[in-house]
N, C-alpha and C positions, 0 to 999 in steps of 0.2 A: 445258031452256033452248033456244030458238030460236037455231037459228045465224045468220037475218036476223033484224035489228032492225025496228020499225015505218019507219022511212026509209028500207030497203032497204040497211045497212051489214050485213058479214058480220064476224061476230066471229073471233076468232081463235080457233081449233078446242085442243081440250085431248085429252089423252090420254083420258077417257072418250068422248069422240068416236071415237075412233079405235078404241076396241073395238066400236062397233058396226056399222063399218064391212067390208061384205062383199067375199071376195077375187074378181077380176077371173072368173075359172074357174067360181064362183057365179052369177054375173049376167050375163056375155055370151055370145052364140049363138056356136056352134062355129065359123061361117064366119068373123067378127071375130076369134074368137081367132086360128085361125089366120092371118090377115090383119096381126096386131099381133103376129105370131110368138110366141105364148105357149102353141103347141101345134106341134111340128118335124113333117115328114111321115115315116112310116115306114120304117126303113132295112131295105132286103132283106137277109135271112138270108144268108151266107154259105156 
């Protein structure tokens, strides 16, 4: 089922939607990520 309707309305997403949706870490280039802090920089060894 289309999440836009022929008018351009977005339906209201359900949980099988939500399974098929990919995690951030999958789909964004590593400079975004780290940009969105979803990758911290490496901490030196002590």
């Amino acid at each position: 089922m289309p999440i836009i309707n022929k008018t351009g309305e977005v339906r209201e997403l359900r949980a099988e939607d939500l399974k098929m949706f990919k995690s951030a870490q999958k789909v964004l280039p590593l400079s975004l990520q780290k940009k969105l802090g979803l990758i911290s920089p490496q901490k030196v060894p002590k």
